[in-house]
Each structure stands twice: as structure tokens, then as C-alpha cells.
MIKOL-86163 format. One record per atom (N, C-alpha, C): residue number from 0; residue in three letters; atom name; z, x, y. Coordinates in Angstrom, 3 decimals, decimal comma. Each point is the difference from the previous one (the first is absolute). Layout:
+-----+---------+-------+----------+----------+----------+
! num ! residuo ! atomo !       pz !       px !       py !
+-----+---------+-------+----------+----------+----------+
! NUM !     ALA !    CA !        Z !        X !        Y !
...
+-----+---------+-------+----------+----------+----------+
***
This chain:
+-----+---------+-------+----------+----------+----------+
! num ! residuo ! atomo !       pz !       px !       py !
+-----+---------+-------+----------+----------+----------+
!   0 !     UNK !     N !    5,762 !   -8,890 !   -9,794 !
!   0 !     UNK !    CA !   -1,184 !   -0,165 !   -0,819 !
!   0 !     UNK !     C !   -0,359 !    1,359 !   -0,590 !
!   1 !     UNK !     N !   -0,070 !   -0,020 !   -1,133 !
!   1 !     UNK !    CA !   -0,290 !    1,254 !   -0,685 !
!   1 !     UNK !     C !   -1,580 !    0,081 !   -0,369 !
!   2 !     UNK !     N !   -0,976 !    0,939 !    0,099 !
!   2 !     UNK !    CA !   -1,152 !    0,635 !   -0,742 !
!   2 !     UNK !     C !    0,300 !    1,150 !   -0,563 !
!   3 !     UNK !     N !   -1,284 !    0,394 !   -0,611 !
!   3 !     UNK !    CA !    0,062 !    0,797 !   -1,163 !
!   3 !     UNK !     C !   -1,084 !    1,235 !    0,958 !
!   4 !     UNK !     N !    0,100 !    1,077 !   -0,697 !
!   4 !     UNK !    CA !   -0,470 !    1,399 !    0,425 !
!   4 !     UNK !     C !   -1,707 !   -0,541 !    0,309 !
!   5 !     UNK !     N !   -0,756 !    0,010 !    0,725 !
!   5 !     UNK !    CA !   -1,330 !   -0,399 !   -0,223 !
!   5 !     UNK !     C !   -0,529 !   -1,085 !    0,721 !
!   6 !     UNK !     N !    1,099 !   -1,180 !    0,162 !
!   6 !     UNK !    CA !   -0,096 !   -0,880 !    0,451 !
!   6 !     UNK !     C !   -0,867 !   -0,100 !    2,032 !
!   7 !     UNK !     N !   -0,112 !   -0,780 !    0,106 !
!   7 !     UNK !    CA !   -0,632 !   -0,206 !    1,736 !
!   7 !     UNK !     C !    1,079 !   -0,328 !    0,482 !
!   8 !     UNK !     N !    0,652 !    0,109 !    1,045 !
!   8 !     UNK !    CA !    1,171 !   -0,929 !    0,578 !
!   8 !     UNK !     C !   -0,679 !   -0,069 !    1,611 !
!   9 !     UNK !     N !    0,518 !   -1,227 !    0,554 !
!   9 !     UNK !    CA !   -0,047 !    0,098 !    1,438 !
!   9 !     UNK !     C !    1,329 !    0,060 !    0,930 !
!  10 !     UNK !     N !   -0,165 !    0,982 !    0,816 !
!  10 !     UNK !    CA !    1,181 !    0,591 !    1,287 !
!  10 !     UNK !     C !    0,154 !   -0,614 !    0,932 !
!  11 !     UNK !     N !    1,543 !   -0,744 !    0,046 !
!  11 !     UNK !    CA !   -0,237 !   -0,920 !    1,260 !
!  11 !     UNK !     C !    0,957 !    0,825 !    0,598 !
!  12 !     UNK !     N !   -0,088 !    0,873 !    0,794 !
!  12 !     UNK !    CA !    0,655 !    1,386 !    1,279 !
!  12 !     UNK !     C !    1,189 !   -0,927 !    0,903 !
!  13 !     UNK !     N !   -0,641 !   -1,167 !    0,065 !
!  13 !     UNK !    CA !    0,945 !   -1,038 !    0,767 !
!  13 !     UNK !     C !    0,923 !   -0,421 !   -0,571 !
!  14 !     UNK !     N !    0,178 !   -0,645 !   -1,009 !
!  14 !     UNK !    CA !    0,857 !   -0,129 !   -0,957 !
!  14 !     UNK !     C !    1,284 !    1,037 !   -0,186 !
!  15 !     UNK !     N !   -1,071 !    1,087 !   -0,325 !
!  15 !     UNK !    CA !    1,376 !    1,107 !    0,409 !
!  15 !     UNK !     C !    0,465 !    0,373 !    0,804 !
!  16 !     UNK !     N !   -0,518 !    0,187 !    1,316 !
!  16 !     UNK !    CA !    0,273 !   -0,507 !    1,443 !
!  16 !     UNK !     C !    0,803 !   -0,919 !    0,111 !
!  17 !     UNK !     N !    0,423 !   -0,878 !   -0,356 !
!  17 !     UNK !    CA !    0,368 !   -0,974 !    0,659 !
!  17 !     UNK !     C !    1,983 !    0,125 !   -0,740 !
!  18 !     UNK !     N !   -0,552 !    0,297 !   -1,195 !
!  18 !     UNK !    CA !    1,452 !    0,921 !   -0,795 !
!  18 !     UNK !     C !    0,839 !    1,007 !   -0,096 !
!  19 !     UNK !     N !   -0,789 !    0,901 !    0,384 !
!  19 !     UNK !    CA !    0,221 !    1,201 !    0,104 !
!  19 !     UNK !     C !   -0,013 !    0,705 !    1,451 !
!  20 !     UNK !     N !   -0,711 !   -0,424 !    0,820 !
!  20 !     UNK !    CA !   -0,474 !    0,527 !    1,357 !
!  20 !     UNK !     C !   -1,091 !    1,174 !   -0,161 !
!  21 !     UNK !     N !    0,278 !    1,089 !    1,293 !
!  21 !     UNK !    CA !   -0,912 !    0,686 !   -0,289 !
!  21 !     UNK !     C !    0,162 !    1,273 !   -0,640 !
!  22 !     UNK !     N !    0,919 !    0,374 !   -0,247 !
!  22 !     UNK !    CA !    0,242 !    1,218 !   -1,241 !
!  22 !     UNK !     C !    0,306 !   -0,319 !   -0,992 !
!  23 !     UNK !     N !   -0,855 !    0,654 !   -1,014 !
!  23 !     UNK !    CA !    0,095 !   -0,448 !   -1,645 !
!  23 !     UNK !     C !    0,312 !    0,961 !   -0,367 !
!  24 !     UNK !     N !    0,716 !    0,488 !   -1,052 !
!  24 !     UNK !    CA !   -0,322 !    1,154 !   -0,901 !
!  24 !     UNK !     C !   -0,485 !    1,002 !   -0,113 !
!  25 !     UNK !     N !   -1,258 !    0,097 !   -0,220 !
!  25 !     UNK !    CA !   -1,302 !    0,747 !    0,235 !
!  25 !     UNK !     C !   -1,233 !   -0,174 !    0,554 !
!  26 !     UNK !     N !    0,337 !   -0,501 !    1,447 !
!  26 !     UNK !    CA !   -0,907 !   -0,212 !    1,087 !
!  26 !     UNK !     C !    0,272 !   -1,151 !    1,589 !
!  27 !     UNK !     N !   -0,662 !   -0,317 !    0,106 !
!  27 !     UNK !    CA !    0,553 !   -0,711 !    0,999 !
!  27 !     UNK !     C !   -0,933 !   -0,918 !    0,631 !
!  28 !     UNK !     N !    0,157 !   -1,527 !    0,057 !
!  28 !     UNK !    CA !   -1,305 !   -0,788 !    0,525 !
!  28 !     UNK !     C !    0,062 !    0,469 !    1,436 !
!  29 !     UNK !     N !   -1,322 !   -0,463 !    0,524 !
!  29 !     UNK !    CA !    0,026 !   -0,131 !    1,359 !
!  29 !     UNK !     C !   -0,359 !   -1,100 !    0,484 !
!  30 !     UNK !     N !    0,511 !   -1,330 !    0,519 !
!  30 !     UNK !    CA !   -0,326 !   -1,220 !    0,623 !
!  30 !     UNK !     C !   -0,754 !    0,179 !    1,497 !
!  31 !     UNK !     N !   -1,231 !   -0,684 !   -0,059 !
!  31 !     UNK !    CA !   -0,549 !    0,526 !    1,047 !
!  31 !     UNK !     C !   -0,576 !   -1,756 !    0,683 !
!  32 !     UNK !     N !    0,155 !   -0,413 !    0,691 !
!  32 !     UNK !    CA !   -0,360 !   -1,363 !    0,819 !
!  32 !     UNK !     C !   -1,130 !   -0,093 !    1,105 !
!  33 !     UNK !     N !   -0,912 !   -0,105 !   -0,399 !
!  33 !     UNK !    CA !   -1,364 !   -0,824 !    0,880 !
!  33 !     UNK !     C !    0,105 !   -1,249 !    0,292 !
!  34 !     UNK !     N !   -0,047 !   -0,406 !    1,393 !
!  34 !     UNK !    CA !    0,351 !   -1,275 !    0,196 !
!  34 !     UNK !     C !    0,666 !   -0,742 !   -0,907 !
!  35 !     UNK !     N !   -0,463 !   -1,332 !   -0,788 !
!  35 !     UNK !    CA !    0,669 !   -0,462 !   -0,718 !
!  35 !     UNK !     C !   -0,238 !    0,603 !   -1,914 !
!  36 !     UNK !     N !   -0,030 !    0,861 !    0,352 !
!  36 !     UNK !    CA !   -0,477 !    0,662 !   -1,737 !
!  36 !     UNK !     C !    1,121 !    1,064 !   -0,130 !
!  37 !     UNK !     N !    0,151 !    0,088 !   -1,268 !
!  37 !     UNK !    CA !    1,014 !    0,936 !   -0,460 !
!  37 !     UNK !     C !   -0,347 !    0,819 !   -0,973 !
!  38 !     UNK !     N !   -0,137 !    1,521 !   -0,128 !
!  38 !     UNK !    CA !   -0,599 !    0,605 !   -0,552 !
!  38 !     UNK !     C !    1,294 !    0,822 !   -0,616 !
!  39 !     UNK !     N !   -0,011 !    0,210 !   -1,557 !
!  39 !     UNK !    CA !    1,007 !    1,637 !   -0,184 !
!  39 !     UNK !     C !   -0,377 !    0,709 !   -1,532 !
!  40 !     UNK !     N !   -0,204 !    1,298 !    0,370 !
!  40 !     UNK !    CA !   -0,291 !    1,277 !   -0,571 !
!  40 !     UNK !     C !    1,304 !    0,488 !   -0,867 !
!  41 !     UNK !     N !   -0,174 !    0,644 !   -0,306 !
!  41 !     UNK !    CA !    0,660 !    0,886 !   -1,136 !
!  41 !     UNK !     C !   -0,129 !    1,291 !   -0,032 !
!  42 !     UNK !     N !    0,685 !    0,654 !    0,750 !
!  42 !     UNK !    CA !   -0,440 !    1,400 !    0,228 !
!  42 !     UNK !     C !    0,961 !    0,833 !   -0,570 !
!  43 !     UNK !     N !   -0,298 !    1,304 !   -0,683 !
!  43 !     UNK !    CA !    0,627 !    0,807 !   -0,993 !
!  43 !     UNK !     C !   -0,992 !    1,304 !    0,957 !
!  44 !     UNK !     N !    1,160 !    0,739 !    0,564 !
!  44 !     UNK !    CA !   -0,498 !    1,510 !    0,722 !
!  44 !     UNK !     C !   -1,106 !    0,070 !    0,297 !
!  45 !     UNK !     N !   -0,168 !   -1,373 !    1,429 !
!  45 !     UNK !    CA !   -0,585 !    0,433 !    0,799 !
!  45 !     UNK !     C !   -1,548 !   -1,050 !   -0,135 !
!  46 !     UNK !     N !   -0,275 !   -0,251 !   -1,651 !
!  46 !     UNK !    CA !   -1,371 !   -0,822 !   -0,445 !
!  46 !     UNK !     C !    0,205 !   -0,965 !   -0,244 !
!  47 !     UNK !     N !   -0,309 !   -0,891 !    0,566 !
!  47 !     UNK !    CA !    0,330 !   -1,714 !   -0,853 !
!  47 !     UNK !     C !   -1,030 !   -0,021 !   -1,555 !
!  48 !     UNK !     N !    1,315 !   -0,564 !   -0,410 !
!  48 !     UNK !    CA !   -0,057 !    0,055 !   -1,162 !
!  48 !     UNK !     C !   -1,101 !   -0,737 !   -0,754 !
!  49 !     UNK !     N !    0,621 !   -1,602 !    0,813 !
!  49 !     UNK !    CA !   -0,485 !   -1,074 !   -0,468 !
!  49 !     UNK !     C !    0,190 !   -1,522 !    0,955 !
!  50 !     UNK !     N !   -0,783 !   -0,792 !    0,476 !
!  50 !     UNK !    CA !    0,243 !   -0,881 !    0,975 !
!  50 !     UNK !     C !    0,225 !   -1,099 !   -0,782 !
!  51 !     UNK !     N !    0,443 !   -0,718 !    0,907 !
!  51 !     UNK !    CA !    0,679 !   -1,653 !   -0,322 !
!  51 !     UNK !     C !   -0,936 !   -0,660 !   -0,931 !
!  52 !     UNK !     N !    0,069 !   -1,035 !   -1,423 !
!  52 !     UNK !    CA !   -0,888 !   -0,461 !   -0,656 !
!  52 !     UNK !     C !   -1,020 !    0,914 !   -0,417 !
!  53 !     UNK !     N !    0,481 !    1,188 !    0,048 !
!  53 !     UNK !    CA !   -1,177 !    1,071 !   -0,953 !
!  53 !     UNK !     C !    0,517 !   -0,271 !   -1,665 !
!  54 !     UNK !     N !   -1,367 !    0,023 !   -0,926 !
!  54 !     UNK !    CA !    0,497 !    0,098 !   -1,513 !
!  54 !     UNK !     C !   -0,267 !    1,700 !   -0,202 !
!  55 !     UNK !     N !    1,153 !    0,088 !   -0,858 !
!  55 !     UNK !    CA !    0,151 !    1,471 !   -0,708 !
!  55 !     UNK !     C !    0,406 !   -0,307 !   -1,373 !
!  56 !     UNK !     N !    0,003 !    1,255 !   -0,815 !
!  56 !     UNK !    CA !   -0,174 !    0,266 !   -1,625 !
!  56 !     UNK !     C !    1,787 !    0,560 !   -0,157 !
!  57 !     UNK !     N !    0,151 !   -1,226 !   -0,566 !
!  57 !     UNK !    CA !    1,293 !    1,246 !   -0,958 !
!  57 !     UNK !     C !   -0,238 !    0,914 !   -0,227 !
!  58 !     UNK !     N !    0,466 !    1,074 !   -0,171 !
!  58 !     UNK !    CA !   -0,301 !    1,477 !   -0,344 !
!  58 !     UNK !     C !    1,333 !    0,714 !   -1,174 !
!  59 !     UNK !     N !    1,224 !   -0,369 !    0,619 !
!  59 !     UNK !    CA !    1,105 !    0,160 !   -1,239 !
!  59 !     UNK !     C !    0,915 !   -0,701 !    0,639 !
!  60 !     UNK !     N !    1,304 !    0,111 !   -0,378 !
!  60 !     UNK !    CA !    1,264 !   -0,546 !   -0,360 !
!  60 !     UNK !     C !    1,285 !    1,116 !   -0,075 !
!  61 !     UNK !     N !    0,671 !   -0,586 !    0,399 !
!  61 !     UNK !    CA !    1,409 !    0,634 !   -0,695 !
!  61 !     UNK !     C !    1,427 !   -0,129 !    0,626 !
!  62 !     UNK !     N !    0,899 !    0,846 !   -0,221 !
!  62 !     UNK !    CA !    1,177 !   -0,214 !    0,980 !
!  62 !     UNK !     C !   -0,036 !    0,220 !    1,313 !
!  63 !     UNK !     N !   -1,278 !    0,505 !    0,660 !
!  63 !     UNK !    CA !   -0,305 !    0,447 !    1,627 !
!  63 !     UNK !     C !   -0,368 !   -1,589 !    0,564 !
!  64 !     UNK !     N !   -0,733 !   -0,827 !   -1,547 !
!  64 !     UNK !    CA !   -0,670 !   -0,963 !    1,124 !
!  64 !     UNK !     C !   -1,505 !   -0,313 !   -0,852 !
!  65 !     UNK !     N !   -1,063 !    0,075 !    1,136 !
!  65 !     UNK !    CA !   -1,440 !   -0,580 !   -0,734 !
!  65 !     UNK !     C !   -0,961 !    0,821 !    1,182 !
!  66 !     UNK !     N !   -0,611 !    0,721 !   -1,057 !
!  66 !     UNK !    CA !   -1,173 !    0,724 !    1,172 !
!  66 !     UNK !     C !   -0,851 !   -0,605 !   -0,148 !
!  67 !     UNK !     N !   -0,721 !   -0,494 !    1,355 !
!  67 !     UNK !    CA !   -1,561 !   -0,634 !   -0,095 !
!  67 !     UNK !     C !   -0,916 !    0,893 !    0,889 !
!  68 !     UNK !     N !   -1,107 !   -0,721 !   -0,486 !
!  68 !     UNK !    CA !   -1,237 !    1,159 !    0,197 !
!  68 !     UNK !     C !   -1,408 !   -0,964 !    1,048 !
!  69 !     UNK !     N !    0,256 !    0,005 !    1,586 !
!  69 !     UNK !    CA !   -0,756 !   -0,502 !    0,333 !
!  69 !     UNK !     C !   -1,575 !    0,675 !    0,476 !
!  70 !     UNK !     N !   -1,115 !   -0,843 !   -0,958 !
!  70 !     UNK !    CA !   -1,009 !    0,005 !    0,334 !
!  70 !     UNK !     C !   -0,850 !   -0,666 !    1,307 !
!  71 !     UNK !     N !    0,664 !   -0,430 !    0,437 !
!  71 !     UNK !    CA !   -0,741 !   -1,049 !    1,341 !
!  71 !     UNK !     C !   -0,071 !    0,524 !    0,909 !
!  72 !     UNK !     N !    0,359 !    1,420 !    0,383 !
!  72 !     UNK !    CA !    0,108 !    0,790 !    1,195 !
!  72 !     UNK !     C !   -0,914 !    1,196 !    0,131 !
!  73 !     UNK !     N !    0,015 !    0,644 !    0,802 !
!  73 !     UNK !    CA !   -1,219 !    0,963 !    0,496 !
!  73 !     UNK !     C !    0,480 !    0,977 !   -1,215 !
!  74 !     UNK !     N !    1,160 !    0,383 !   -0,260 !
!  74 !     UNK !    CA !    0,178 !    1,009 !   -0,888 !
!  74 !     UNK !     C !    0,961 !   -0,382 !   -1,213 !
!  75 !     UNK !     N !   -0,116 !   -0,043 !   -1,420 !
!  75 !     UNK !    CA !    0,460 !   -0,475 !   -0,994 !
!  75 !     UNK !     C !    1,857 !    0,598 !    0,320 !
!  76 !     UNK !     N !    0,882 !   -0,660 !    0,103 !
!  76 !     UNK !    CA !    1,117 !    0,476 !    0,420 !
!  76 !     UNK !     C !    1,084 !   -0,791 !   -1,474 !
!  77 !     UNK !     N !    1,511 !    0,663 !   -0,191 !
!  77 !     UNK !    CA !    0,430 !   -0,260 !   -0,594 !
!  77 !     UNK !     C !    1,737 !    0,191 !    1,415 !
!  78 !     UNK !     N !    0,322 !   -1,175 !   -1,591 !
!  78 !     UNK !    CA !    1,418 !   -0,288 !    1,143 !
!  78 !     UNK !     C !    1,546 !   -0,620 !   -1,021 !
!  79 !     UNK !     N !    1,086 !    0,064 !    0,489 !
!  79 !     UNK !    CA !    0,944 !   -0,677 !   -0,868 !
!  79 !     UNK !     C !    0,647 !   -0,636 !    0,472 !
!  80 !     UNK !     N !    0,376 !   -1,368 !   -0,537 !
!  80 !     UNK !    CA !    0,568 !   -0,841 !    0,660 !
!  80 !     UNK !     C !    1,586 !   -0,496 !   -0,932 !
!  81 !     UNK !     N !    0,991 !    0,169 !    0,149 !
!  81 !     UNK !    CA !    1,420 !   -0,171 !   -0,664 !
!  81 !     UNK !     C !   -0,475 !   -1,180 !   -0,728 !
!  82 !     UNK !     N !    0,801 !   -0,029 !   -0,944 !
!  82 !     UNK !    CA !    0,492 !   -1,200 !   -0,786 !
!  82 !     UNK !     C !   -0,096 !   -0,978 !    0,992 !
!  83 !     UNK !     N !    1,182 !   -0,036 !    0,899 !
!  83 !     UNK !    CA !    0,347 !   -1,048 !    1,027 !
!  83 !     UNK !     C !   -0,986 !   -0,376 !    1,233 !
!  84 !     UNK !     N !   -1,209 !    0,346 !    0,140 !
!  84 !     UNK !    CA !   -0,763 !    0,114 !    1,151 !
!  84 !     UNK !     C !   -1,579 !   -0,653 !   -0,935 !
!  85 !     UNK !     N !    0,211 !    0,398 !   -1,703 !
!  85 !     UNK !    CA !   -1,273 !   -0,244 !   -0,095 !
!  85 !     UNK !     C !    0,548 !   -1,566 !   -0,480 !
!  86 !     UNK !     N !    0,510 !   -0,708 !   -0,294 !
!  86 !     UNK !    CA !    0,876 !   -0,838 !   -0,776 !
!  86 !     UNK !     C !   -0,102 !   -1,008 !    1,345 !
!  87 !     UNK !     N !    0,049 !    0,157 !    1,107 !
!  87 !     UNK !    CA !   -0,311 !   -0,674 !    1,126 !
!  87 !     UNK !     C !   -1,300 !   -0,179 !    0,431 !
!  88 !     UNK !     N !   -1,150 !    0,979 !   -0,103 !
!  88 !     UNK !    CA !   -0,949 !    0,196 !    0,675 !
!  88 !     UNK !     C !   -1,017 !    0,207 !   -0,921 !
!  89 !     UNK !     N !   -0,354 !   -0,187 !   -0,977 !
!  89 !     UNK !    CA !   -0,859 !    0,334 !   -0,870 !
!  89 !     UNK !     C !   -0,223 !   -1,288 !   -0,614 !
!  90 !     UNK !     N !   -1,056 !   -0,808 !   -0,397 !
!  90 !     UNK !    CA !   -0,720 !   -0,783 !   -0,472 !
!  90 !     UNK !     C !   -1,399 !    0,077 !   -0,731 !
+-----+---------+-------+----------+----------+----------+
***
């Protein structure tokens, strides 16, 4: 599914999880299990990035991939997700 620079998208971390495992590219989820709940992060050196079903902003494009820009978190963070990772996990 493709958007455009600007656009809202929503991050399903699981999705790519479930494809990819837990090293991506440029970061790495962390699956974390409470009783019957399943929780996973997106962490890029050390800060999660962005959690499961968070919406973030396109920000650009290119041959690296698609940087998004999540607002839903304590601190406005930016992140990139491959061609192949956002193409799975992005809605």
C-alpha cells in the first residue's frame, strides 16, 4: 500500500513481527507478553520509537525506504522503515 509524503499511516509492529522477526534494518521490535496480551515496540538505539497500532506522518521517501514521524509518544521521534517492512506493516 502506498501513501504520499504527509499522509497519517497506522503501524502494525506485529505484522512486521510476524515477517520479519525481531531485527529489522534500522531497529529492532521488542515482543513483550502479559498474561494473555501481546505487546511490541520499535526500538532504534535504545528509545522506542513507536508502539504497536501507533499512527505516524510520512515524512519522506526514497531508495532507503519511508521515514515516519511519530507524534503519539512522550517525545516526537522519527524512524525508517524499508520498502519491504513498510509494505507489510503500514496501513
Amino acid at each position: 500500500m502506498m501513501f504520499k509524503i504527509g499522509d497519517v499511516v497506522t503501524i502494525s509492529l506485529k505484522a512486521i513481527y510476524d515477517k520479519f522477526g525481531e531485527q529489522l534494518e534500522n531497529g529492532k521490535i521488542i515482543k513483550s507478553v502479559d498474561g494473555e496480551s501481546e505487546y511490541y515496540d520499535l526500538q532504534i538505539n535504545d528509545v522506542i520509537a513507536c508502539m504497536d497500532g501507533e499512527s505516524c506522518k510520512v515524512v519522506d521517501s526514497g531508495d532507503f525506504g519511508y521515514e515516519l514521524l511519530n507524534t503519539d509518544g512522550e517525545v516526537d521521534t522519527k524512524f525508517i522503515l524499508t520498502k519491504e517492512e513498510y509494505s507489510v506493516g503500514v496501513f
